[in-house]
C-alpha positions, -999 to +999 in steps of 0.1 A: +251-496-617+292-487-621+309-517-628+335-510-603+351-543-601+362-538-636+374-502-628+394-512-606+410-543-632+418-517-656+429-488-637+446-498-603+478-521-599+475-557-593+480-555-559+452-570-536+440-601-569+446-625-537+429-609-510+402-585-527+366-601-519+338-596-543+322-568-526+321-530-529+314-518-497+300-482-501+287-471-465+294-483-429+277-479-394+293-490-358+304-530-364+277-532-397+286-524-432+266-521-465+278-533-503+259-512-534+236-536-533+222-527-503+232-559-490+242-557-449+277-575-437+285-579-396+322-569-398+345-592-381+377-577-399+376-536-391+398-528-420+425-550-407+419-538-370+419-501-382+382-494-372+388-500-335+354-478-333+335-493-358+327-475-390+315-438-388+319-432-357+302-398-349+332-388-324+354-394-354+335-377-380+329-347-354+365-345-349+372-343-387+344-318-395+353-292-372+387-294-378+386-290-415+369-260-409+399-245-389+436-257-405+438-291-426+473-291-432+507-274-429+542-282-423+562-291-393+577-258-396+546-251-372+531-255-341+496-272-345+472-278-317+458-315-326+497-328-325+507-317-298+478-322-285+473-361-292+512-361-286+505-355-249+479-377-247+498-409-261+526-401-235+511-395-205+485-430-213+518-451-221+553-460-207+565-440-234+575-401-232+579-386-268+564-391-303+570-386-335+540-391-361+535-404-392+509-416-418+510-457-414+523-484-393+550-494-422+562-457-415+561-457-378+581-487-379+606-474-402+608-447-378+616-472-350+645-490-373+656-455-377+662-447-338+673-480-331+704-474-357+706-444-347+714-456-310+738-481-325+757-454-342+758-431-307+758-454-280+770-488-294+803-483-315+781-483-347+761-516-342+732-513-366+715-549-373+680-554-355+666-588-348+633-597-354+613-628-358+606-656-382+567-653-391+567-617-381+551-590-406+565-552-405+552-537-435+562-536-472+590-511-476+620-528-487+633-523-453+606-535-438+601-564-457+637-576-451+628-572-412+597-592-419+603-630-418+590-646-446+609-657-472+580-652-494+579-616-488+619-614-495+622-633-529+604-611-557+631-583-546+664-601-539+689-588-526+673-576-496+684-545-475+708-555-449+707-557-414+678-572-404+686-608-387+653-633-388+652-654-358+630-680-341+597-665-323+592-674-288+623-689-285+648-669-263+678-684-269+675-679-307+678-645-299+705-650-278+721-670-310+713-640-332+725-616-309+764-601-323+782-566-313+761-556-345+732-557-325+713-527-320+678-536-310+652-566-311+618-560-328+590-582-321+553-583-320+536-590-289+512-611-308+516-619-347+487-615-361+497-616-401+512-652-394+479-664-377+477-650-344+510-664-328+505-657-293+539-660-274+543-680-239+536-658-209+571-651-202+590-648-238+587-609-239+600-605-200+631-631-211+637-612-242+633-578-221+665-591-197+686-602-224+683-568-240+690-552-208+720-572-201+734-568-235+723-529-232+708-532-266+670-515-273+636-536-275+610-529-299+575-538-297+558-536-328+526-527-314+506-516-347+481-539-348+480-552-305+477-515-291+451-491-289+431-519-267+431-545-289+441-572-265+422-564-237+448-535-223+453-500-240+491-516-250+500-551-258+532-548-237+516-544-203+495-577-210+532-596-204+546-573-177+575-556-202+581-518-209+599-516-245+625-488-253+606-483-285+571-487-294+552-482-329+517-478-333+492-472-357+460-490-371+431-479-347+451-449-334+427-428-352+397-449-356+402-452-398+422-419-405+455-430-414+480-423-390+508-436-374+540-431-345+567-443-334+572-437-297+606-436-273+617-436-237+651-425-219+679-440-234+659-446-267+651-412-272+683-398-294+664-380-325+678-343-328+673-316-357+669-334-390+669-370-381+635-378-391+608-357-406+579-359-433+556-335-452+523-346-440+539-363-404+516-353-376+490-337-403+463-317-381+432-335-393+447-368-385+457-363-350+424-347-342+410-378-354+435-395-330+429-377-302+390-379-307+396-414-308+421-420-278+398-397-260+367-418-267+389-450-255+401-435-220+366-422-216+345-445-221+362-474-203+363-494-241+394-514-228+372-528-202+343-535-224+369-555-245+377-575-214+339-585-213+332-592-248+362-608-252+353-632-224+317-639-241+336-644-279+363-670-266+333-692-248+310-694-277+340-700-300+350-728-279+317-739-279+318-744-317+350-758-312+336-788-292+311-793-320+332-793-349+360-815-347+379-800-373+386-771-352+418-773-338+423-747-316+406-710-306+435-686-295+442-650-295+441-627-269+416-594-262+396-592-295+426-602-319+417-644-323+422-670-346+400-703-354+426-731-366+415-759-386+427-793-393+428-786-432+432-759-453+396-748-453+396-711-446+394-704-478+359-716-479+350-707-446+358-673-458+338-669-486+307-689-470+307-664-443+311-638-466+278-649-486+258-652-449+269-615-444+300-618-418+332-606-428+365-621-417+402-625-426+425-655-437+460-649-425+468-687-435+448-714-452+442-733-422+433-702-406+403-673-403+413-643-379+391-622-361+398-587-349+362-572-349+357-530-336+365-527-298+328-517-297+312-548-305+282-560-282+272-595-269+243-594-295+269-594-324+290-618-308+253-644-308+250-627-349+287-638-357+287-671-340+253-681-353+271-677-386+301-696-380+279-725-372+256-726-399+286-726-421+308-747-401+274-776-406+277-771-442+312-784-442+318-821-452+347-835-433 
């Protein structure tokens, strides 16, 4: 058998030492997934919420097949059908009315910064700084790791790109504080799921909504890793009653093709000839992927289901919760939820569930997250909370 663990030691950049778990996974199948040993896992993770269909879906694959057959990939100096097609889609399922794609979140949010500045520069004498949140995660360009809060993130490549102003999360009048006639735009996640699964109070994103409005400054919603029905409605945003100017998306847009967009309404929508562009932006075979997969979402009432297994995970969770004292607290919202623990035991939690064939994620060491495929049944939910308890039981407090 390859050795592909040390491959990947000699060949690839030290990236992912911290977060790489001893497994090569080689072959996947709705929320299951198989190592080269044949051994089988129940995936709690999805690729990070990427496979919001699970893995392989035959919609998916279908989608890919037949359109590798017809045009894989050309230049925006085209018309292609799948864009414009998924395009549509997106805007008439949305508050949103245009899109521009890319290839990841970290780009559609770059994309977002983009217009925001741009707005500044047209609208607001040339404001150009964007708030955003302490704790929040935005992706690993240097721009977008200055607008991600954590300090962490910012020290191996000081000095950090400037405007981007870290402020409190839920707390309103930190944004108020941090708001200057450099202001352009706010950027928050309706949930943070990198720092743990932060889930705002009911009415953060509605105050922050007003105080945008009545500074006439834009709101972004980072939705790359709450939309696409991860929290029980198709977007994030219309779980707290807010419409954002701005909106990027991405993860399960095209269940596990990369892709990604950034998406604008009325005022927000300022991009002309040659503001914005990339070779492979709005590539053919990833939007029919996309649109297979939005398709299979509005179809198939998934959202709903979501609802319902959603219910059926947070009351077996909390039934574990009342068992084992060191849980602290079940939250999350939709199938994006965190366990919290009294001590910094995730770490072992991980790797126990790991060996009983569950895969999950620890944002924090106090803290496993859970953001299973949108597809997941009632039966898994028994598998993966079976799981948790015979590891939780092994655990000496």
């Amino acid at each position: 058998m390859t050795n592909w663990k040390e491959i990947e030691k000699k060949y690839y950049m030290r990236t992912f030492t911290a977060v790489r778990l001893p497994v090569v996974l080689v072959r996947g199948k709705g929320a299951y997934a198989w190592d080269e040993a044949g051994k089988k896992y129940l995936d709690f993770m999805a690729g990070w919420a990427v496979n919001c269909l699970g893995h392989a879906p035959s919609v998916v694959a279908k989608a890919l097949a037949d359109q590798s057959k017809k045009l894989i990939h050309t230049s925006n100096q085209f018309y292609t059908v799948p864009q414009l097609q998924l395009a549509e889609l997106l805007a008439k399922n949305s508050c949103m009315e245009r899109v521009f794609f890319g290839n990841s979140g970290l780009e559609a949010n770059e994309g977002a910064v983009k217009l925001a500045r741009r707005y500044g520069k047209l609208k607001l004498n040339g404001a150009y700084e964007v708030i955003t949140a302490m704790g929040s995660f935005h992706g690993r360009s240097l721009a977008m790791t200055a607008a991600t809060g954590q300090e962490s993130f910012h020290l191996p490549y000081l000095p950090m790109p400037v405007g981007f102003v870290n402020a409190a999360y839920n707390d309103i009048d930190a944004i108020k504080c941090a708001t200057t006639d450099k202001t352009c735009a706010v950027m928050l996640e309706p949930i943070q799921g990198e720092s743990g699964v932060i889930v705002p109070a009911d009415d953060y994103l509605k105050k922050v909504r007003e105080w945008c409005d009545q500074k006439g400054i834009l709101l972004i919603l980072d939705e790359i890793q709450t939309g696409i029905g991860r929290l029980g409605k198709m977007w994030g945003y219309e779980v707290y009653g807010v419409e954002p100017n701005i909106m990027s998306i991405a993860k399960g847009l095209a269940g596990g093709v990369p892709i990604g967009a950034v998406m604008a309404r009325g005022k927000a929508d300022v991009f002309v000839a040659g503001d914005h562009g990339g070779t492979f932006c709005g590539n053919p075979l990833a939007c029919a992927a996309g649109f297979a997969t939005m398709n299979y979402i509005l179809e198939n009432k998934v959202v709903e289901h979501v609802v319902d297994v959603s219910a059926y995970l947070f009351e077996m969770l909390k039934k574990l919760k009342e068992k084992y004292s060191f849980i602290t607290e079940v939250r999350g919202r939709g199938l994006l939820i965190a366990l919290q623990f009294d001590s910094e035991i995730a770490a072992k939690v991980l790797m126990d569930c790991l060996e009983a064939g569950l895969l999950v994620n620890k944002p924090k060491a106090n803290v496993i997250r859970l953001m299973p495929p949108l597809i997941i049944t009632r039966k898994d939910v028994d598998l993966a909370t079976s799981i948790f308890d015979k590891v939780f039981s092994g655990i000496k407090k």
